[in-house]
PDBQT receptor file of N, H, CA, C and O in Angstrom, charges set to zero:
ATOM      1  N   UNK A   1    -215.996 -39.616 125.498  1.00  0.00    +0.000 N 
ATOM      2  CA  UNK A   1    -216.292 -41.025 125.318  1.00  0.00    +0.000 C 
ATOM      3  C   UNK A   1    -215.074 -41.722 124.731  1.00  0.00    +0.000 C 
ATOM      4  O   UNK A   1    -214.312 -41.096 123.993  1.00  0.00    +0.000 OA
ATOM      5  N   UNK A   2    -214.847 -43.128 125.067  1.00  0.00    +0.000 N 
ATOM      6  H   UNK A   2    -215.466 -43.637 125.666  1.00  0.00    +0.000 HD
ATOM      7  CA  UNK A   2    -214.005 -43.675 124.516  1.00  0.00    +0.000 C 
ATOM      8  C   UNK A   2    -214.631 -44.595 123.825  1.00  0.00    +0.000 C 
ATOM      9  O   UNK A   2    -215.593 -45.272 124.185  1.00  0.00    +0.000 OA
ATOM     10  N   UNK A   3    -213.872 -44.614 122.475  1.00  0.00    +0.000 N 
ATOM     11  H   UNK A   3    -213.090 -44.064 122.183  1.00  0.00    +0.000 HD
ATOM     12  CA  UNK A   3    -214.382 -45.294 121.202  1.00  0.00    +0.000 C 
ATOM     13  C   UNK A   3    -213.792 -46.815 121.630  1.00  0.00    +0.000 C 
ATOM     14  O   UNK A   3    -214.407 -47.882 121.634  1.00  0.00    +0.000 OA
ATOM     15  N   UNK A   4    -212.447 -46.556 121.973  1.00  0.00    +0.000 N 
ATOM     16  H   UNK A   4    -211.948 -45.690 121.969  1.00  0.00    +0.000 HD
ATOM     17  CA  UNK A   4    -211.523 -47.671 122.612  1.00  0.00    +0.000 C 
ATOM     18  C   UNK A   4    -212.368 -48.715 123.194  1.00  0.00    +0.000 C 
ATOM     19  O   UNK A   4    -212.783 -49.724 122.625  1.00  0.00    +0.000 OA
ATOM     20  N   UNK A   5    -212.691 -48.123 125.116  1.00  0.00    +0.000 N 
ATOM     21  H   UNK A   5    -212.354 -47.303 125.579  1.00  0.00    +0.000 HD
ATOM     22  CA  UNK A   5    -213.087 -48.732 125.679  1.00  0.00    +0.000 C 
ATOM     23  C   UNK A   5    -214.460 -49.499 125.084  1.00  0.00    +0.000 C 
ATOM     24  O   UNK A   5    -214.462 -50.730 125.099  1.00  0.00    +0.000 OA
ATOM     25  N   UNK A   6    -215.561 -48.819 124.590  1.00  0.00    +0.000 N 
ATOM     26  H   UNK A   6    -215.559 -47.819 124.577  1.00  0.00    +0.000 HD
ATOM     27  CA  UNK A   6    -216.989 -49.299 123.921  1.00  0.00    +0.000 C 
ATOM     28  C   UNK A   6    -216.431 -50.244 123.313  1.00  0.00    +0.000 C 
ATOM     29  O   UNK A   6    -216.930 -51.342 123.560  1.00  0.00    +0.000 OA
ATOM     30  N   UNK A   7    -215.478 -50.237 122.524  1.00  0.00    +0.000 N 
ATOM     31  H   UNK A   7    -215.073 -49.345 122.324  1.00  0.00    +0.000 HD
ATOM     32  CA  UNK A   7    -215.163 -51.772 121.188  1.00  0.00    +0.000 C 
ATOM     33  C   UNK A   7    -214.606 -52.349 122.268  1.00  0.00    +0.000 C 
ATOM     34  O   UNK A   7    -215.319 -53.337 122.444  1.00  0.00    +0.000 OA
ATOM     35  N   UNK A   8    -213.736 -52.348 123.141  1.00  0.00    +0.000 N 
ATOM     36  H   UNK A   8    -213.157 -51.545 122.999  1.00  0.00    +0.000 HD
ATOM     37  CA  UNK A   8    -213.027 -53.678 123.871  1.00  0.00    +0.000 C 
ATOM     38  C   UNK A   8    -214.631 -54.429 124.985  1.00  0.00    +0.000 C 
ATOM     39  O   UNK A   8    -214.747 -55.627 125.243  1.00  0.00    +0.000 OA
ATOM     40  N   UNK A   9    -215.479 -53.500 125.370  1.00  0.00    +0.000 N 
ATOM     41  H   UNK A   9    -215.384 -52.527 125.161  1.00  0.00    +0.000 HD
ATOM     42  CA  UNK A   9    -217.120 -53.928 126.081  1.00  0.00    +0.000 C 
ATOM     43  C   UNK A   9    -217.421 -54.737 125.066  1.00  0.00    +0.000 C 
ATOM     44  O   UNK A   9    -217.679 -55.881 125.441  1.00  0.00    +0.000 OA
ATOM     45  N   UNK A  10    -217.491 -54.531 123.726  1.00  0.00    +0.000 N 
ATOM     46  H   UNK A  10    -217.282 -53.602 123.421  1.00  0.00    +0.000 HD
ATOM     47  CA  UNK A  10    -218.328 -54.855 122.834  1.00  0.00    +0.000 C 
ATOM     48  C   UNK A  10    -217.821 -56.265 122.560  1.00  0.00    +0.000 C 
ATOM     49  O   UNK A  10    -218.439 -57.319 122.415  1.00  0.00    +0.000 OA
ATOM     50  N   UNK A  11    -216.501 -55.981 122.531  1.00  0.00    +0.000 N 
ATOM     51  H   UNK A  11    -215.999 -55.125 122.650  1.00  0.00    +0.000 HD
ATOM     52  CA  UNK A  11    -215.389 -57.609 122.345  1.00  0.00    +0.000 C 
ATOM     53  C   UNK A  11    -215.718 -58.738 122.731  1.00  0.00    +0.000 C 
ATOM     54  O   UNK A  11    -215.714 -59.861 122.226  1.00  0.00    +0.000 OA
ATOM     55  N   UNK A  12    -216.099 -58.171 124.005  1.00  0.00    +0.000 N 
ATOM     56  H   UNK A  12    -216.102 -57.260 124.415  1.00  0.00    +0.000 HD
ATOM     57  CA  UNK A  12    -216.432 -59.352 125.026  1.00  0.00    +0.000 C 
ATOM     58  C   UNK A  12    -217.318 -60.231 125.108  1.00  0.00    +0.000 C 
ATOM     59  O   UNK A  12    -217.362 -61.234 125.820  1.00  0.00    +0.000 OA
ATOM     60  N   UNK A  13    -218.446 -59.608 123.928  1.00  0.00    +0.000 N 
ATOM     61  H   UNK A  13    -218.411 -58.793 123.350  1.00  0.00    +0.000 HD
ATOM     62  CA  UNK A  13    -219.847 -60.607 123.630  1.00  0.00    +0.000 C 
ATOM     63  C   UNK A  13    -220.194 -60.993 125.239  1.00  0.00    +0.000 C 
ATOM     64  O   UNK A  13    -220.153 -62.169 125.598  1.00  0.00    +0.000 OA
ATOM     65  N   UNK A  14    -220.508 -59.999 126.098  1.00  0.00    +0.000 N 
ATOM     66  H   UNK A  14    -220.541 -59.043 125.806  1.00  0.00    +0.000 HD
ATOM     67  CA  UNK A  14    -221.160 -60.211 126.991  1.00  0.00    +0.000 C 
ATOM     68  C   UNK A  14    -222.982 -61.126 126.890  1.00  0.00    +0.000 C 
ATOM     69  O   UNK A  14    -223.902 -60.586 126.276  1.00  0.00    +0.000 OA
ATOM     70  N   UNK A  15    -223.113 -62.150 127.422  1.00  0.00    +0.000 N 
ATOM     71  H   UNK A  15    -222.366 -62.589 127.921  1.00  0.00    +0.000 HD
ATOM     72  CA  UNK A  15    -224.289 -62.588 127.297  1.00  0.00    +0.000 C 
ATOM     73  C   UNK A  15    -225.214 -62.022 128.600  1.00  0.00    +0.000 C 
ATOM     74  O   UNK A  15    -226.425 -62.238 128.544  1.00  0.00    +0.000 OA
ATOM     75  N   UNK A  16    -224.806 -61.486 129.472  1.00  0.00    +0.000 N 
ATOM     76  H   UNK A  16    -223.823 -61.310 129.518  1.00  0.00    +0.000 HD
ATOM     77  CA  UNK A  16    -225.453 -61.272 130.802  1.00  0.00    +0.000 C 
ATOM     78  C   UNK A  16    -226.338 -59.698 130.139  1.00  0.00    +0.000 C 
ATOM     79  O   UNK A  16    -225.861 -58.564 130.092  1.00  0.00    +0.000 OA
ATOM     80  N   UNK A  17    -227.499 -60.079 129.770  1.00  0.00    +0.000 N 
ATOM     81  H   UNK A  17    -227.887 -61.000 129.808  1.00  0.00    +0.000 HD
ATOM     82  CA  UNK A  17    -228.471 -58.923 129.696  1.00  0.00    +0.000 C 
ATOM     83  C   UNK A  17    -228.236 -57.325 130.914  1.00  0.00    +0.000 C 
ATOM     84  O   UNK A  17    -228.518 -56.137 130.757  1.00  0.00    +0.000 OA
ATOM     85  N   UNK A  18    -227.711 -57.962 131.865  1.00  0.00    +0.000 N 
ATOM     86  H   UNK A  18    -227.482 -58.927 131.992  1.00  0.00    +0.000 HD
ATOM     87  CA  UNK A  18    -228.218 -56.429 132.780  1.00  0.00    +0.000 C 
ATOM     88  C   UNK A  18    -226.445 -56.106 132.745  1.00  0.00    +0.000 C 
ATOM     89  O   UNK A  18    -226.088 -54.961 132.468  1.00  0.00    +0.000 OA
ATOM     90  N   UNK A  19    -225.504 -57.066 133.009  1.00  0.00    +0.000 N 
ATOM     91  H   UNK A  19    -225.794 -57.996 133.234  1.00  0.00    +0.000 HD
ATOM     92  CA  UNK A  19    -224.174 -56.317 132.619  1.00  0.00    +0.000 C 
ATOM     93  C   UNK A  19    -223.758 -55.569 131.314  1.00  0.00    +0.000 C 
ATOM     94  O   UNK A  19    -223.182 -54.502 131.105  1.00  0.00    +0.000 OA
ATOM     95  N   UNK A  20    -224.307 -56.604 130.476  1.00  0.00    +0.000 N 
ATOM     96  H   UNK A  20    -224.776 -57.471 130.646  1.00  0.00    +0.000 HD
ATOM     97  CA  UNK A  20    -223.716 -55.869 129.013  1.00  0.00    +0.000 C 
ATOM     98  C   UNK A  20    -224.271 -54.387 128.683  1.00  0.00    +0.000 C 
ATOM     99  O   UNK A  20    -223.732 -53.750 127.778  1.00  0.00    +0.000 OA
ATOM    100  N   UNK A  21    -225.317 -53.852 129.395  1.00  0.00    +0.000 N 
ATOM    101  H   UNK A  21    -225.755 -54.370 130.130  1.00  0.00    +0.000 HD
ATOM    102  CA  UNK A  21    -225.652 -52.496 129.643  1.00  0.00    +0.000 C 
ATOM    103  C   UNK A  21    -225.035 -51.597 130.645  1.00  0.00    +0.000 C 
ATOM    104  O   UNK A  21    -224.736 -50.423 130.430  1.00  0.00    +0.000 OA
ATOM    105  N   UNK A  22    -224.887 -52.165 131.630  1.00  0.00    +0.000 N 
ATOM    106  H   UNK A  22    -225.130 -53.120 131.804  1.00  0.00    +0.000 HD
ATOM    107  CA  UNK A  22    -223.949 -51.663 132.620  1.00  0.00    +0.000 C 
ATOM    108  C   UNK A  22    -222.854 -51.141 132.527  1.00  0.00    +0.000 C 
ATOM    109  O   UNK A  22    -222.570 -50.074 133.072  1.00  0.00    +0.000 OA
ATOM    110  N   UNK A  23    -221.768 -52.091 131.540  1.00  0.00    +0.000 N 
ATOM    111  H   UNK A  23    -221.999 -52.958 131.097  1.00  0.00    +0.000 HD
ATOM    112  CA  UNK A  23    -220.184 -52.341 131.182  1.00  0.00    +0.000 C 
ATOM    113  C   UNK A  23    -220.296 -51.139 129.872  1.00  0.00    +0.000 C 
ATOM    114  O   UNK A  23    -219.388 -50.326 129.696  1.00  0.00    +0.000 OA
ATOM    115  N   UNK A  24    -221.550 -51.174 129.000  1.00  0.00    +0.000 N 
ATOM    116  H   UNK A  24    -222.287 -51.834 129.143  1.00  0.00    +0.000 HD
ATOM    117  CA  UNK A  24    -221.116 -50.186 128.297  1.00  0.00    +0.000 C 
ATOM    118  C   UNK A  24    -221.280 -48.827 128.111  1.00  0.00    +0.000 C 
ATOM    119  O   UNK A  24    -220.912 -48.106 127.183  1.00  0.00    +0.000 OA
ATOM    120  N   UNK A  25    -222.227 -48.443 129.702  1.00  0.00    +0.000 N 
ATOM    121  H   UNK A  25    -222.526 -49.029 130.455  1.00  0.00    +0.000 HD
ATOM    122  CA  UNK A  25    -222.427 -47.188 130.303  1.00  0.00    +0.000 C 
ATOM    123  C   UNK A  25    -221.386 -46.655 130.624  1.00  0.00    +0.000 C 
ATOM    124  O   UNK A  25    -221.163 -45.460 130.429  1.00  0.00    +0.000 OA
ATOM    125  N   UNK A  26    -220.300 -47.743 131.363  1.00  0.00    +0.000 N 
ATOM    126  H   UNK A  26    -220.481 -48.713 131.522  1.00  0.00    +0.000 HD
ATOM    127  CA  UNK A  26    -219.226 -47.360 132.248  1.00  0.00    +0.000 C 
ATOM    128  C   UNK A  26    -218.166 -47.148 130.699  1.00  0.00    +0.000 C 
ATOM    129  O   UNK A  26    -217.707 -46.015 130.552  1.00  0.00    +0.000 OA
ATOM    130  N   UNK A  27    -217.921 -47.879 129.948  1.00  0.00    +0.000 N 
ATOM    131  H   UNK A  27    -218.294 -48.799 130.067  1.00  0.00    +0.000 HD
ATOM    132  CA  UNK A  27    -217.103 -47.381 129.096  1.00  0.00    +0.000 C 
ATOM    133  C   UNK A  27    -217.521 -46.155 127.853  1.00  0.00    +0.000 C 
ATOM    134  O   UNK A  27    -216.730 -45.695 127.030  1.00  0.00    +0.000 OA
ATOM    135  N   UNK A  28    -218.825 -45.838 127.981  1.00  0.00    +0.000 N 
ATOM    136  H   UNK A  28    -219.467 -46.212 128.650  1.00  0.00    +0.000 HD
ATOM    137  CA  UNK A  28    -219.084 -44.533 127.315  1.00  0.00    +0.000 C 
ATOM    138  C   UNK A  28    -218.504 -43.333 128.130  1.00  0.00    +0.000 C 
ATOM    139  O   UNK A  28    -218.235 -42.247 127.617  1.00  0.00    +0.000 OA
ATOM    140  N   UNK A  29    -218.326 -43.659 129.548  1.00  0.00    +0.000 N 
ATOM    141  H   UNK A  29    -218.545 -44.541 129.965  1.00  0.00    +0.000 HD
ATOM    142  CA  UNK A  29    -218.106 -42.730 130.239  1.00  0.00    +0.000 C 
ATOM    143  C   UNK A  29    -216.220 -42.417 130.766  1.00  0.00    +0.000 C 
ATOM    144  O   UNK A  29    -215.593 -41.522 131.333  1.00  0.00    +0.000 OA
ATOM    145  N   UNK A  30    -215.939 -43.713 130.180  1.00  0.00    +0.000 N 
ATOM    146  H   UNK A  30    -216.448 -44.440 129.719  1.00  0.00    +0.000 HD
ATOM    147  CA  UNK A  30    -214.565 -43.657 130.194  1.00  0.00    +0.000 C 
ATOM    148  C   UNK A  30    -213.427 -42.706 129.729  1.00  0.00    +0.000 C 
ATOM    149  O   UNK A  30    -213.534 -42.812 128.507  1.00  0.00    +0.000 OA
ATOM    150  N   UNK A  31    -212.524 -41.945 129.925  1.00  0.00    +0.000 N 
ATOM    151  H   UNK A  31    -212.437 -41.859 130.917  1.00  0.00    +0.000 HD
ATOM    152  CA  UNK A  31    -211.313 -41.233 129.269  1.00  0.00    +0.000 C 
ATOM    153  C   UNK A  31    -210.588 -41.759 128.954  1.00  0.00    +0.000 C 
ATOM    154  O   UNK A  31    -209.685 -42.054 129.737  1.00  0.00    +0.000 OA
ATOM    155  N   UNK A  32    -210.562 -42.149 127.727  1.00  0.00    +0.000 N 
ATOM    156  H   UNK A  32    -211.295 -41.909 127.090  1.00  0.00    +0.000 HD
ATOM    157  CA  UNK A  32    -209.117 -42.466 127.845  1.00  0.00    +0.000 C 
ATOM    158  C   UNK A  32    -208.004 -42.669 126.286  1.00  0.00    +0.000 C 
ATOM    159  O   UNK A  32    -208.137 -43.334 125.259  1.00  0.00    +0.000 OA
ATOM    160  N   UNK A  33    -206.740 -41.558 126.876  1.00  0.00    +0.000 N 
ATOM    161  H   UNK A  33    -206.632 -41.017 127.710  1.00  0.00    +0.000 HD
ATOM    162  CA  UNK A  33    -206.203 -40.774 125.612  1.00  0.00    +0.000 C 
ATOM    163  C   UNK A  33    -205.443 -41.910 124.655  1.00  0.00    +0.000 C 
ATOM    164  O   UNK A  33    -204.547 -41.519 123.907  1.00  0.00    +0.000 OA
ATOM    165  N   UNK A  34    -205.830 -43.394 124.688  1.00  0.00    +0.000 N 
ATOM    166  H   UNK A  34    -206.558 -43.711 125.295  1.00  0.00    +0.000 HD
ATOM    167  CA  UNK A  34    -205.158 -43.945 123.831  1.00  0.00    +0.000 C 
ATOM    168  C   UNK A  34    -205.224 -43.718 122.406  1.00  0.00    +0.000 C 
ATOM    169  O   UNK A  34    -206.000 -43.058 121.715  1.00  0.00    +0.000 OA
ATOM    170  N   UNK A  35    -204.025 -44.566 122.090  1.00  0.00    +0.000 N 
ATOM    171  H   UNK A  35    -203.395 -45.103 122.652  1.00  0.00    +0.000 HD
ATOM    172  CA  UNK A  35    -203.569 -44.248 120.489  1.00  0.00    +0.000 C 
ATOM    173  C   UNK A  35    -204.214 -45.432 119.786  1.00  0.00    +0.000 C 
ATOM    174  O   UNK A  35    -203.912 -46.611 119.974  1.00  0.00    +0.000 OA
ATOM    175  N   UNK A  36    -205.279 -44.903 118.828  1.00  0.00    +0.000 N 
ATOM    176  H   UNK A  36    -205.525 -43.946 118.676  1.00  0.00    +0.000 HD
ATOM    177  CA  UNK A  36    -206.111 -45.663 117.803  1.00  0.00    +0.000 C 
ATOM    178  C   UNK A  36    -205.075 -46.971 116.906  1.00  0.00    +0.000 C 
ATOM    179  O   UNK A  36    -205.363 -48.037 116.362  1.00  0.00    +0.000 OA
ATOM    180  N   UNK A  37    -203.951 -46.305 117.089  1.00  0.00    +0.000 N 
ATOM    181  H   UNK A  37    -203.716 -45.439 117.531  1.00  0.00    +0.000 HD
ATOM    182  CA  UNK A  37    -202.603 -47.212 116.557  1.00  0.00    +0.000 C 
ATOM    183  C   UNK A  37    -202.282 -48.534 117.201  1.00  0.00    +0.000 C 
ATOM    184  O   UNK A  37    -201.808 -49.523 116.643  1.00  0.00    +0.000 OA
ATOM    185  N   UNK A  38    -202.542 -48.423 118.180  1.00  0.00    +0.000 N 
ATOM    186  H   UNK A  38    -202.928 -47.619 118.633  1.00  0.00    +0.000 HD
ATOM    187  CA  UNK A  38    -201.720 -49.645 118.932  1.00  0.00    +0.000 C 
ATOM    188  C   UNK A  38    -203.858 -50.597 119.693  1.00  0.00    +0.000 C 
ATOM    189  O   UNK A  38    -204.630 -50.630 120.651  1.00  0.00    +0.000 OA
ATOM    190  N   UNK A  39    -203.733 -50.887 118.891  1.00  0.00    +0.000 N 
ATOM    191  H   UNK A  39    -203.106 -50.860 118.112  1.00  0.00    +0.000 HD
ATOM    192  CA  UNK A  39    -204.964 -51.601 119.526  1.00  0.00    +0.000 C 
ATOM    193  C   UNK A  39    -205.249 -52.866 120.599  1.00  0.00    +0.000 C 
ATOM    194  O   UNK A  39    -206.275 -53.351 121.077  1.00  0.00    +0.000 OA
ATOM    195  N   UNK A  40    -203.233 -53.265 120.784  1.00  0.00    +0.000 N 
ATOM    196  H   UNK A  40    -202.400 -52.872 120.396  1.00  0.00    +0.000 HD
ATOM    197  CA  UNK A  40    -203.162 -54.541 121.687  1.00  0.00    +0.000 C 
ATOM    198  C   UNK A  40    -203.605 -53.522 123.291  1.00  0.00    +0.000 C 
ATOM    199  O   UNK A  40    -203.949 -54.342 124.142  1.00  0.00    +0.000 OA
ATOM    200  N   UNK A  41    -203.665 -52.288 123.774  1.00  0.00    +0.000 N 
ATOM    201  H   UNK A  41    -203.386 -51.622 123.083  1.00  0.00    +0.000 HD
ATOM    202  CA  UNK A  41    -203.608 -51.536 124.623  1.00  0.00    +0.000 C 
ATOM    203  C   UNK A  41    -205.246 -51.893 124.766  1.00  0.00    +0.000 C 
ATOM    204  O   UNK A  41    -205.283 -52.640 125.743  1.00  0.00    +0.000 OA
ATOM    205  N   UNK A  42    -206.577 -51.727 124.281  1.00  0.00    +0.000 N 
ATOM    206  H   UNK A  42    -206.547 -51.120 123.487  1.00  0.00    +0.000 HD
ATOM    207  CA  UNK A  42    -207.197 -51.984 124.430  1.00  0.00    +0.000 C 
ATOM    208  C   UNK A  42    -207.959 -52.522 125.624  1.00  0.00    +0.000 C 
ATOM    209  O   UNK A  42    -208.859 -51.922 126.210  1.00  0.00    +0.000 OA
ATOM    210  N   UNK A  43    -207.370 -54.034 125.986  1.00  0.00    +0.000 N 
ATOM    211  H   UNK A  43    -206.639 -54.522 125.509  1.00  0.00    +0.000 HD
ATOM    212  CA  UNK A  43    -207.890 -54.667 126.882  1.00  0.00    +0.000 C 
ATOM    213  C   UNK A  43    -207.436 -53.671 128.331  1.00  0.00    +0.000 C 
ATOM    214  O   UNK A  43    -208.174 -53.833 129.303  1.00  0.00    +0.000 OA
ATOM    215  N   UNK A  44    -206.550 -52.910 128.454  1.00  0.00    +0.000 N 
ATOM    216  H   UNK A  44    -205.950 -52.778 127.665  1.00  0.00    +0.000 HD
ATOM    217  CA  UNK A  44    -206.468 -52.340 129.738  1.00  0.00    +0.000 C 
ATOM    218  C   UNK A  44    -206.958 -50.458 129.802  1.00  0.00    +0.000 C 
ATOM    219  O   UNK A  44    -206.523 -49.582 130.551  1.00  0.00    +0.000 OA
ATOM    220  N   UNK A  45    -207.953 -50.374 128.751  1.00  0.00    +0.000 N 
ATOM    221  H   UNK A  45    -208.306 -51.085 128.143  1.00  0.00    +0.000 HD
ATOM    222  CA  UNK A  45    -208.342 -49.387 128.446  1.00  0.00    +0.000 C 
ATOM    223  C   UNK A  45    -209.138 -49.201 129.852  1.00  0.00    +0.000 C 
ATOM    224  O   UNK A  45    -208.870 -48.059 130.226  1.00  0.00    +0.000 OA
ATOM    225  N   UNK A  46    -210.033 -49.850 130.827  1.00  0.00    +0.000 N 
ATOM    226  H   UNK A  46    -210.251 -50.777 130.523  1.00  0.00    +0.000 HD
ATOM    227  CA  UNK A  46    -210.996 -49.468 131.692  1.00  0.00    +0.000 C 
ATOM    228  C   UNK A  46    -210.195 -49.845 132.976  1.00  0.00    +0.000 C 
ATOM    229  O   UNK A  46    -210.713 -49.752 134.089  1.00  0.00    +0.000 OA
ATOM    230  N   UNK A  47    -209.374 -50.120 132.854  1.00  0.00    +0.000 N 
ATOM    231  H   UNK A  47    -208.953 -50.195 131.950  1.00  0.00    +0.000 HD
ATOM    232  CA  UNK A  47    -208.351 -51.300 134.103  1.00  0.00    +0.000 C 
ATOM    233  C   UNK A  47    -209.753 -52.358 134.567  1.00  0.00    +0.000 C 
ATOM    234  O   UNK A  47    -210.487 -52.270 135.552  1.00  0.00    +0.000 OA
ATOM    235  N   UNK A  48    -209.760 -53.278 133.512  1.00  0.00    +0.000 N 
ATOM    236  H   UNK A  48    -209.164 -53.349 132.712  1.00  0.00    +0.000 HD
ATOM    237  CA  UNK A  48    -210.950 -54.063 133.629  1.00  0.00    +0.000 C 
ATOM    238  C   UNK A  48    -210.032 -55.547 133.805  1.00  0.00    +0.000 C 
ATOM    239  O   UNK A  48    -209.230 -55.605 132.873  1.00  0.00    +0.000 OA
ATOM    240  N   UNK A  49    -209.958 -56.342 134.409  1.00  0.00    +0.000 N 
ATOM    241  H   UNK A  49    -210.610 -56.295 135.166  1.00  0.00    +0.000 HD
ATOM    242  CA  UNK A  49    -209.433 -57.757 133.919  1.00  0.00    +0.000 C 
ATOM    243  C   UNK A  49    -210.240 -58.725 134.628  1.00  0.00    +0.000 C 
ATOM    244  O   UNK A  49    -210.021 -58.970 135.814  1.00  0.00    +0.000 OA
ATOM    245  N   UNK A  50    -211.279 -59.363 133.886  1.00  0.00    +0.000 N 
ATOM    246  H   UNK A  50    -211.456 -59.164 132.922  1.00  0.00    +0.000 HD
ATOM    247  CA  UNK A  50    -212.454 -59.680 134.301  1.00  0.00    +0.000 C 
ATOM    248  C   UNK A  50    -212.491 -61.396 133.688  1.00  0.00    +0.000 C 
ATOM    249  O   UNK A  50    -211.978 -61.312 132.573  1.00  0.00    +0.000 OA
ATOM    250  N   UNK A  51    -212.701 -62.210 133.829  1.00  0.00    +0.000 N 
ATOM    251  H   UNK A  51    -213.118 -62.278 134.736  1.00  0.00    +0.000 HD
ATOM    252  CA  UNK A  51    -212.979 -63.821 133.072  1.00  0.00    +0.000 C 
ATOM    253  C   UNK A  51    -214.767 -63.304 132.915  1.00  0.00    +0.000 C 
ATOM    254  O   UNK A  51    -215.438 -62.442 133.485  1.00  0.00    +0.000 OA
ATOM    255  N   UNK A  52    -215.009 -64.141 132.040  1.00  0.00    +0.000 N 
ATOM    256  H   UNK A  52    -214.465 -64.841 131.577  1.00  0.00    +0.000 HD
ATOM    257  CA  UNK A  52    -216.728 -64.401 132.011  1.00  0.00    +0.000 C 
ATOM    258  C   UNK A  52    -217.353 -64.692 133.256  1.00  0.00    +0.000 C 
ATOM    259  O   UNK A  52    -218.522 -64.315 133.347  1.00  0.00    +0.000 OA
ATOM    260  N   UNK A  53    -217.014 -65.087 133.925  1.00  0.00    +0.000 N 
ATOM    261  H   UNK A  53    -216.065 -65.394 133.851  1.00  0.00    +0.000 HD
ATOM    262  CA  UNK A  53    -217.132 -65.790 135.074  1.00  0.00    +0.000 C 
ATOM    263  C   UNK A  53    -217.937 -64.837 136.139  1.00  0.00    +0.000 C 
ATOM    264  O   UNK A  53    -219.018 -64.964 136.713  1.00  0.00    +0.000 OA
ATOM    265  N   UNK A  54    -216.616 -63.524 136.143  1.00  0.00    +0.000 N 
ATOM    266  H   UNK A  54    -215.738 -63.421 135.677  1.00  0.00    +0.000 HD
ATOM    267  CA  UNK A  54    -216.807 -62.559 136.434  1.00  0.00    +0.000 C 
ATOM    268  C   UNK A  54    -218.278 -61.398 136.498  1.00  0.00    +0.000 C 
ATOM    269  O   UNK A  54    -218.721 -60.714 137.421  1.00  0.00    +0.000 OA
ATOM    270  N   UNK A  55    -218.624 -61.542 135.379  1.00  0.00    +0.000 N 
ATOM    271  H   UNK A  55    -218.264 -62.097 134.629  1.00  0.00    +0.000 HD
ATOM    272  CA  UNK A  55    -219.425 -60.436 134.913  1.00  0.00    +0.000 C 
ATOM    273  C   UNK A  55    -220.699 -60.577 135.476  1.00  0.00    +0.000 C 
ATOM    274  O   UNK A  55    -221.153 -59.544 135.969  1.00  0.00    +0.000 OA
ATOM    275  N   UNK A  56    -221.406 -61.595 135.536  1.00  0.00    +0.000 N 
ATOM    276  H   UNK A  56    -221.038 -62.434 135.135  1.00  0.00    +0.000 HD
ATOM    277  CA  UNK A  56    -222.897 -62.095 135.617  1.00  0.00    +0.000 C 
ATOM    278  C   UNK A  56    -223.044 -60.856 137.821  1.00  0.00    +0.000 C 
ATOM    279  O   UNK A  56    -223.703 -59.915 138.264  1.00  0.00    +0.000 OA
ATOM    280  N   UNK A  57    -222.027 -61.742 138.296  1.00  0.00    +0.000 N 
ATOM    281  H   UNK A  57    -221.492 -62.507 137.936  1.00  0.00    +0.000 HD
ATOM    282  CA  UNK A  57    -221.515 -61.605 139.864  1.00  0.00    +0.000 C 
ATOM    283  C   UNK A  57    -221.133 -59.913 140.075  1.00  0.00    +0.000 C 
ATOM    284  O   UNK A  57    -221.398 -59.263 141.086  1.00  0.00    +0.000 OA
ATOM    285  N   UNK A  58    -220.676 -59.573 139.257  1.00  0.00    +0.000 N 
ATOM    286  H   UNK A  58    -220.461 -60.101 138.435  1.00  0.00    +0.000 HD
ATOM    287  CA  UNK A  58    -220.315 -58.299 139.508  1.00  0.00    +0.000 C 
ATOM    288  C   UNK A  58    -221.701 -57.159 138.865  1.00  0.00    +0.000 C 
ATOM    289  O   UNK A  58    -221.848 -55.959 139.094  1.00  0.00    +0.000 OA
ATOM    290  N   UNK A  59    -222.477 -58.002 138.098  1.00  0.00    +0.000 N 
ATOM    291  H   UNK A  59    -222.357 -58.978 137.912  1.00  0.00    +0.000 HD
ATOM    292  CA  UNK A  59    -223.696 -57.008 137.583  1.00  0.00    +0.000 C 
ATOM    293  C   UNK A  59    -224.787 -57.100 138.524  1.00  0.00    +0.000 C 
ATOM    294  O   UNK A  59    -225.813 -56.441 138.692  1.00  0.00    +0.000 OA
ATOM    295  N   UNK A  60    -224.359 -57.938 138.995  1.00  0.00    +0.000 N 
ATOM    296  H   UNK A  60    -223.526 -58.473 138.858  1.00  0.00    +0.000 HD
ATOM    297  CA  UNK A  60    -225.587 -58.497 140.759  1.00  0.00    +0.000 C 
ATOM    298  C   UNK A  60    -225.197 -57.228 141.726  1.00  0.00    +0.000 C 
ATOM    299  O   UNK A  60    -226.108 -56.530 142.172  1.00  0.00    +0.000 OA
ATOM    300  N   UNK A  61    -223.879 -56.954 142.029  1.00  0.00    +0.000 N 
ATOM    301  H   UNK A  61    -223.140 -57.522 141.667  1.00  0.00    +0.000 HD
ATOM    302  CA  UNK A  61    -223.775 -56.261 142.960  1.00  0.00    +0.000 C 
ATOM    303  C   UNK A  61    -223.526 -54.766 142.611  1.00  0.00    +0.000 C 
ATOM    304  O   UNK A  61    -222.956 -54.012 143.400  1.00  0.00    +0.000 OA
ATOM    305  N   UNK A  62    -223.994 -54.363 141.354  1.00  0.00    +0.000 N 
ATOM    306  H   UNK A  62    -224.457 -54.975 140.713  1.00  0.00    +0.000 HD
ATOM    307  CA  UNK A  62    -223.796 -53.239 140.650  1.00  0.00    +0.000 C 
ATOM    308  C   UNK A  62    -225.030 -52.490 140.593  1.00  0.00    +0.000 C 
ATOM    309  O   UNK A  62    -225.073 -51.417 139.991  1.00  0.00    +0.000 OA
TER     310      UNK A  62
């Protein structure tokens, strides 16, 4: 599990009820060997680059 990815899901204050479960399935399930040090790395922890906009549309087709 990545501790990483879950806090950068969590960041996002997703309001979309069926994504914000979705997004943080996919980042429990994530690898990834970053360094707890550098926390600007974060946002490209899932190769996610998503606007709000995004999320509602992509949990439709998920």
């Amino acid at each position: 599990m990545s501790t990483h990815a879950v806090e950068y899901v969590r960041s996002l204050q997703i309001a979309d009820d069926i994504a914000r479960p979705v997004f943080l399935l996919l980042a429990k399930r994530t690898h990834t060997p970053g360094d707890a040090r550098r926390p600007e790395d974060v946002p490209e922890v899932m190769g996610l680059d998503l606007r709000p906009g995004d999320i509602p549309v992509l949990a439709l087709r998920a």
